[in-house]
C-alpha positions as CSV (number, residue, x, y, z in Angstrom):
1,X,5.2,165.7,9.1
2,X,6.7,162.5,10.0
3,X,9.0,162.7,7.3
4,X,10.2,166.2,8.4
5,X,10.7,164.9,11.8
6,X,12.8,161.9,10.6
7,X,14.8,164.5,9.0
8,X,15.4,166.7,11.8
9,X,16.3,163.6,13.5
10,X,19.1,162.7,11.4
11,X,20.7,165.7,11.6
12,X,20.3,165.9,15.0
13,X,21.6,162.6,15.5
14,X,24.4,163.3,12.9
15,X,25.8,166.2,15.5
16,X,25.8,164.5,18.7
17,X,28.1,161.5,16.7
18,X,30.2,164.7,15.5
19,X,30.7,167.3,17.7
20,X,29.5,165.5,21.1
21,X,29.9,161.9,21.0
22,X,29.5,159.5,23.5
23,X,31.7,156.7,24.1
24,X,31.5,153.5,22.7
25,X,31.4,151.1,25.4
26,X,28.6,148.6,25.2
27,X,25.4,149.6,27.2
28,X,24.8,148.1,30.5
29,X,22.0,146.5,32.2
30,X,20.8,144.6,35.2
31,X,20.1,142.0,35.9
32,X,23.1,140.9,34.5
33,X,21.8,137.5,33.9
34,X,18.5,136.1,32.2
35,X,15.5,136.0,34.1
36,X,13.7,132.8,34.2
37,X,10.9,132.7,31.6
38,X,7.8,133.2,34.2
39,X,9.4,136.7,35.5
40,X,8.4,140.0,33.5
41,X,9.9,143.2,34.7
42,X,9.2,146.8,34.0
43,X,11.9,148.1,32.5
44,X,13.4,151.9,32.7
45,X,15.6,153.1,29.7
46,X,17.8,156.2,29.6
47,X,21.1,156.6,27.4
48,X,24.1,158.0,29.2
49,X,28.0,156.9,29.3
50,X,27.8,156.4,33.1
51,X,25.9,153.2,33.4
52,X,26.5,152.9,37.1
53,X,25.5,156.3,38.0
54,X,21.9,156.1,36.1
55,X,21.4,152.3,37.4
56,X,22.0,153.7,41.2
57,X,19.4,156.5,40.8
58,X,16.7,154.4,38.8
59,X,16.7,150.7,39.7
60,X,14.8,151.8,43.1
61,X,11.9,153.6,41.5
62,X,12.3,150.2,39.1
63,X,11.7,148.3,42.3
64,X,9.1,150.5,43.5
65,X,7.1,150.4,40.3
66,X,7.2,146.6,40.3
67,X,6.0,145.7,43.6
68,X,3.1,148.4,42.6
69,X,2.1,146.3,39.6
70,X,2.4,143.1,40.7
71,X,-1.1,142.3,40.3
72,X,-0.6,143.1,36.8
73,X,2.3,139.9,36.6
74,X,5.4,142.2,37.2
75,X,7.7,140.4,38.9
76,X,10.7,142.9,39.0
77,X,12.2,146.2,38.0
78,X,14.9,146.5,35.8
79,X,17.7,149.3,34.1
80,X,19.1,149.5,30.7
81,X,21.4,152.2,29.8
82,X,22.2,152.7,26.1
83,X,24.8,154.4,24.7
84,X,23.2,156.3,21.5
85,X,19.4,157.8,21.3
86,X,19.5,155.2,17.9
87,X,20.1,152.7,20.5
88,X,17.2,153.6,22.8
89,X,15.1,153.9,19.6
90,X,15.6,150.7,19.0
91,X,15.4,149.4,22.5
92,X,11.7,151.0,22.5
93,X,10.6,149.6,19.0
94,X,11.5,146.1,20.1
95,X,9.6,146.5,23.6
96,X,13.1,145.8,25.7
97,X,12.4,149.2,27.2
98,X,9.0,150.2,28.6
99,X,9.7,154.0,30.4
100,X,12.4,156.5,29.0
101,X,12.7,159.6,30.8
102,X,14.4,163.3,28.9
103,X,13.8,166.8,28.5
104,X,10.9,167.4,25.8
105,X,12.9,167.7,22.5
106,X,14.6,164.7,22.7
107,X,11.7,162.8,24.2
108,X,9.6,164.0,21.0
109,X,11.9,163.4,18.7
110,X,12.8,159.6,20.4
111,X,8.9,159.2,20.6
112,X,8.1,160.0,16.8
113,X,11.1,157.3,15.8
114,X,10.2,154.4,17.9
115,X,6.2,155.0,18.2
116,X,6.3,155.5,21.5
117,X,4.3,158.3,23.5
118,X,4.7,161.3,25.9
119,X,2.3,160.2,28.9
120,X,3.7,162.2,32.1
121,X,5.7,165.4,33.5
122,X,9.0,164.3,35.4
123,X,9.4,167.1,38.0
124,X,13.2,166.5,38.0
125,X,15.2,168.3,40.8
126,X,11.7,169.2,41.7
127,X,11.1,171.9,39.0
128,X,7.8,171.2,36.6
129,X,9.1,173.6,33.9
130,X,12.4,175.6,33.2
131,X,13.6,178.0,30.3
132,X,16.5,179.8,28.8
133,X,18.7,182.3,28.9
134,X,20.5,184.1,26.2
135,X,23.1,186.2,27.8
136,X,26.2,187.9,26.5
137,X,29.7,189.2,28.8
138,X,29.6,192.7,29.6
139,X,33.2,193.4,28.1
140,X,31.3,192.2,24.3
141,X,29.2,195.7,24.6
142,X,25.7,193.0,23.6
143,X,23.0,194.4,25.6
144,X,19.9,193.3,23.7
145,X,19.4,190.3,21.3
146,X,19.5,192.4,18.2
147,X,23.1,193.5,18.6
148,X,23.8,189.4,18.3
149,X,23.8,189.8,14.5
150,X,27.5,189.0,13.2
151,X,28.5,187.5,16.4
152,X,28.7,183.9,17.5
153,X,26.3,182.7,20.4
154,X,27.2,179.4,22.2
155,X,24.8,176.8,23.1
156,X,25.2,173.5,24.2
157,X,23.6,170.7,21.9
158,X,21.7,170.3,18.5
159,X,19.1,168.1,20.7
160,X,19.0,170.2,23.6
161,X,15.6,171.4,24.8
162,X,17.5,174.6,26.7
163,X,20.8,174.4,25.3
164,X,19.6,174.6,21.5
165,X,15.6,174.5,20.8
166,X,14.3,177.2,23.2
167,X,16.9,180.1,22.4
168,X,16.8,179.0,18.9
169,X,13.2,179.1,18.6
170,X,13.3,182.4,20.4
171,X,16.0,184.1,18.3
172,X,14.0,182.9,15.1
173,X,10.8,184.4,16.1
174,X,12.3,187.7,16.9
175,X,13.6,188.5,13.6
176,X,17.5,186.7,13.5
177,X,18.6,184.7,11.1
178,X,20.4,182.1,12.3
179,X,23.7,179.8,10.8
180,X,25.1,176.6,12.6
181,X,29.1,176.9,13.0
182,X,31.7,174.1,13.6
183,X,34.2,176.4,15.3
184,X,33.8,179.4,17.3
185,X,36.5,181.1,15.3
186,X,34.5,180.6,11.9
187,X,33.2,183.8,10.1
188,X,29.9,184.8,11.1
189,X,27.9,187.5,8.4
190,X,26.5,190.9,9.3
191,X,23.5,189.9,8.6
192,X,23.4,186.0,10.5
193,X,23.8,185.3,14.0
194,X,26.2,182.0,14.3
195,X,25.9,179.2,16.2
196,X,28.1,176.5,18.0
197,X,27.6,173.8,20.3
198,X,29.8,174.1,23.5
199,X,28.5,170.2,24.7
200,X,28.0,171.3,28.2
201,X,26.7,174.4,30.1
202,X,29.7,174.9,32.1
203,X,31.7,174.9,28.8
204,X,28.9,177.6,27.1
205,X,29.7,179.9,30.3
206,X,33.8,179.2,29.9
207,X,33.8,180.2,26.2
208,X,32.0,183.7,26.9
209,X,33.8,184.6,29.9
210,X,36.9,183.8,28.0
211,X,35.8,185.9,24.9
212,X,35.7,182.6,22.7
213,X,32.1,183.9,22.0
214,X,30.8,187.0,23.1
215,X,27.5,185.6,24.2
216,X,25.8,181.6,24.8
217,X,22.6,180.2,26.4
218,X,21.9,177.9,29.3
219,X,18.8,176.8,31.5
220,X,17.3,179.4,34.3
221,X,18.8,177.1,37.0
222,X,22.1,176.9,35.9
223,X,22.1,181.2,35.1
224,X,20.0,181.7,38.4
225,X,21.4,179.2,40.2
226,X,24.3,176.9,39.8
227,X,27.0,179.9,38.1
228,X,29.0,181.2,40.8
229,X,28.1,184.7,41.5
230,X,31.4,185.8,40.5
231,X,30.6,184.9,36.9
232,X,27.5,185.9,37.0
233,X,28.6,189.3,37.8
234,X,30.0,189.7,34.3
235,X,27.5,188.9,32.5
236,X,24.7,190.7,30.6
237,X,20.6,188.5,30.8
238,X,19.7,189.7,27.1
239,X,16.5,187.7,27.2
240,X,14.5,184.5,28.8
241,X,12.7,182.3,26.6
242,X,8.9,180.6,27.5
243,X,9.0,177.8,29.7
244,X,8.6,174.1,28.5
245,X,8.4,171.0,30.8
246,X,11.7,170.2,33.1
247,X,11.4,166.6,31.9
248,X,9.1,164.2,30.2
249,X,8.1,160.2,30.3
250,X,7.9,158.3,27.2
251,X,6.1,154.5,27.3
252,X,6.6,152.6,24.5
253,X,3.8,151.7,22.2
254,X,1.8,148.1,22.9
255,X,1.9,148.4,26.1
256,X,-1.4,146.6,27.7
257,X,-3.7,149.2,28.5
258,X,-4.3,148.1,32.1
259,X,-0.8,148.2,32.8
260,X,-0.6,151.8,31.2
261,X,-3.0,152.5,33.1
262,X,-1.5,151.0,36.6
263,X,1.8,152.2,35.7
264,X,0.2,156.1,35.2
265,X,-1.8,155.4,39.2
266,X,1.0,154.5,40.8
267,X,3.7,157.2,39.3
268,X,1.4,160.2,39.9
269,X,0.4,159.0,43.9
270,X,3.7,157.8,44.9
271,X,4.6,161.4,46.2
272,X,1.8,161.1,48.7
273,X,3.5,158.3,50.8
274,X,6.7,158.6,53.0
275,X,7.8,155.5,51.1
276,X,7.2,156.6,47.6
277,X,8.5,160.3,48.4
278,X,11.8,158.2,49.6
279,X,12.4,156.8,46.6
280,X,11.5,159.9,44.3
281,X,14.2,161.9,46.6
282,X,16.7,159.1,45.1
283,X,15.6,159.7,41.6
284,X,16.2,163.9,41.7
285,X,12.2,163.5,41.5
286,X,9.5,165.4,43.2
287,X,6.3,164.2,41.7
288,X,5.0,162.9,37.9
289,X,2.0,164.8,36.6
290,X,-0.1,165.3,34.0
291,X,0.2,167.9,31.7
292,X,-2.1,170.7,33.3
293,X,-3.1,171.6,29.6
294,X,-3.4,168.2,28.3
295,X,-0.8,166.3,25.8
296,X,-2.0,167.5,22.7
297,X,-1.7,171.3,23.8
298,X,1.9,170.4,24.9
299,X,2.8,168.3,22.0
300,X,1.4,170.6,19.3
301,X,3.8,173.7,20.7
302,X,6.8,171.3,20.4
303,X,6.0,170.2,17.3
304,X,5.8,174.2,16.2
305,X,9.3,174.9,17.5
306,X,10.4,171.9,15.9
307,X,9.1,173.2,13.1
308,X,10.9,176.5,13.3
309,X,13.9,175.3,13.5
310,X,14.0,172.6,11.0
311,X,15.5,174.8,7.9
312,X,18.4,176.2,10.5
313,X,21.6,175.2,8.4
314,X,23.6,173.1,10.6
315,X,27.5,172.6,9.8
């Protein structure tokens, strides 16, 4: 199973170099300067291409987490951004990052590479789960998921939980066939339902309104929510896939078990003070949980729809 995982990994990681890179500027981190040798800090990872922007929302629940574990000899919270999930990998393998926050597909497959493990539900924007939905324009004439086959659907990344896994998994399971695409003008057979990656929701909803494709996918939020209603208006729901977790925490592996174990405390309490509730607000956080069904009933689903969606040929 590793192995297959590896795999999927590659490829995955192979696309978002390709068709959605990041750029290549060199990851930030603070402090800026070396701590002296008798401070340890707890250290929160995520990868993004906006340093500043992820540093501003995380380094006070760094701060917070700290000053809860300083009986544990945590002197200090601290950020690093990298630029490339192989760069977080890494990051996590060599114990430079302790907590790395995503949405499950790329949290499982960043877990299975660096050894690292799910612990905790992030209740990001203060939604526990979320889904997707496939959805076509009303001018295609698509009004259910079977008339998909021959057209193109767009979706937003080859590691995206609700942009790829979720409507692919969903597709799969009801019958489609389905063929990765580099360009939404390629050829797409009567018999396959095409796929390309639009790298952003906002671009998937652009490309069907603008009859690039005829139908894409996003998250319930985005369709429910954040789409003007004007847009909206033109468009056909063809189908909602099951729900999965909004977001996910990942602690690296040889962690001290105490401090797991401090670090687990004070995360899923700090909604129940003013204080911690404060600083939550500031990380688009509402709570941290555990999974209400335990991790191996959550992991085990995800590993099935990774599993489904392994042999999808990708361009």
């Amino acid at each position: 199973m590793y192995g297959k995982m590896a795999h999927h990994f590659l490829i995955a990681l192979i696309f978002i170099l390709a068709a959605c890179a990041a750029p290549t500027s060199q990851p930030t981190q603070t402090p800026p300067t070396e701590a002296p040798i008798n401070e340890r800090f707890i250290v929160f990872g995520d990868i993004s291409d906006d340093p500043a922007e992820v540093i501003e929302g995380a380094q006070p629940i760094a701060d917070y987490l700290a000053a809860q574990l300083s009986q544990h000899g945590i002197t200090g919270g601290q950020v690093k951004v990298a630029t490339s999930t192989e760069e977080m990998i890494e990051l996590l393998k060599k114990g430079e990052v302790d907590l790395y926050f995503d949405s499950t597909y790329p949290a499982t497959l960043i877990s299975d590479a660096s050894g690292a493990q799910v612990v905790l539900r992030r209740w990001k924007f203060g939604v526990e789960t979320y889904h997707s939905v496939i959805f076509a324009s009303k001018e295609s004439g698509i009004t259910s998921i079977e008339d998909l086959k021959g057209k193109m659907v767009a979706m937003d990344a080859p590691y995206s939980t609700s942009g790829f896994l979720l409507p692919a998994v969903y597709l799969t399971e009801n019958g489609l066939t389905l063929t990765g695409k580099a360009n939404n003008s390629d050829p797409v057979g009567s018999e396959e339902v095409g796929i390309v990656f639009a790298c952003d929701d906002q671009n998937v909803l652009q490309w069907v309104l603008s009859g690039l494709t005829p139908a894409g996918v996003t998250d319930d939020y985005n369709f429910d929510t954040a789409f003007p209603p004007e847009a909206t208006e033109k468009l056909v729901e063809l189908a909602r896939t099951e729900s999965t977790p909004r977001q996910v925490m990942v602690m690296r592996s040889g962690m001290d078990p105490k401090l797991q174990d401090a670090i687990l405390q004070a995360l899923t309490t700090m909604h129940e003070s003013p204080e911690g509730q404060a600083v939550l607000d500031n990380f688009q956080t509402t709570r941290f949980d555990v999974f209400p069904e335990g991790i191996d009933a959550a992991s085990s689903r995800m590993r099935e729809m990774m599993e489904i969606i392994k042999d999808i040929p990708l361009p």
